[in-house]
C-alpha positions in Angstrom: 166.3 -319.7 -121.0 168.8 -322.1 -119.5 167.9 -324.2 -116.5 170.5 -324.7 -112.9 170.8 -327.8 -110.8 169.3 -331.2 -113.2 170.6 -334.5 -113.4 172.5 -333.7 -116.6 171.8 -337.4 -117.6 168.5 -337.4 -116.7 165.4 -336.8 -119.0 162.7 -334.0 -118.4 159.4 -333.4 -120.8 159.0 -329.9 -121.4 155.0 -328.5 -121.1 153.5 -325.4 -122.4 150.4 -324.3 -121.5 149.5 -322.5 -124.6 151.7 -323.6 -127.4 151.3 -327.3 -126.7 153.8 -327.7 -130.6 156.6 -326.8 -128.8 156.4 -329.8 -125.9 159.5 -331.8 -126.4 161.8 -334.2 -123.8 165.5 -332.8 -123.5 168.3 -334.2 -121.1 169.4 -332.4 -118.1 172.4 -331.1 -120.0 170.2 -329.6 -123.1 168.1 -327.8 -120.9 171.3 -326.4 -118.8 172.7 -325.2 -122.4 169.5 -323.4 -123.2 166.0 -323.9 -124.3 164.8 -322.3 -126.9 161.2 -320.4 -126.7 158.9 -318.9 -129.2 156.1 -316.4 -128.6 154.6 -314.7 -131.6 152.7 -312.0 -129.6 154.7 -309.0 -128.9 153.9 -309.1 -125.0 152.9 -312.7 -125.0 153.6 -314.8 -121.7 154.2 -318.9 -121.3 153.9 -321.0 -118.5 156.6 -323.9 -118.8 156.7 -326.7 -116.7 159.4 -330.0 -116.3 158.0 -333.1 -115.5 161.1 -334.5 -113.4 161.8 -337.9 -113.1 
């Protein structure tokens, strides 16, 4: 998934709900390249948040 519109110098925590492993901090520019998520269940479902600056 690849986020539109952040302060490409800026830094933003990522927060799962479920998979609280895969919380990390990215620039603005990482998360406009493309973040990267895992789900192991076939139909499995994440809520993401960015805790903006």
């Amino acid at each position: 998934m690849a986020f539109k519109g952040l302060d490409p110098a800026a830094t933003y925590d990522v927060v799962f709900e479920d998979r609280v492993s895969q919380n990390t901090t990215k620039t603005g520019a990482q998360l406009m390249a493309g973040l990267s998520v895992t789900l192991s269940e076939t139909r499995g479902s994440e809520m993401i948040w960015l805790e903006i600056p």
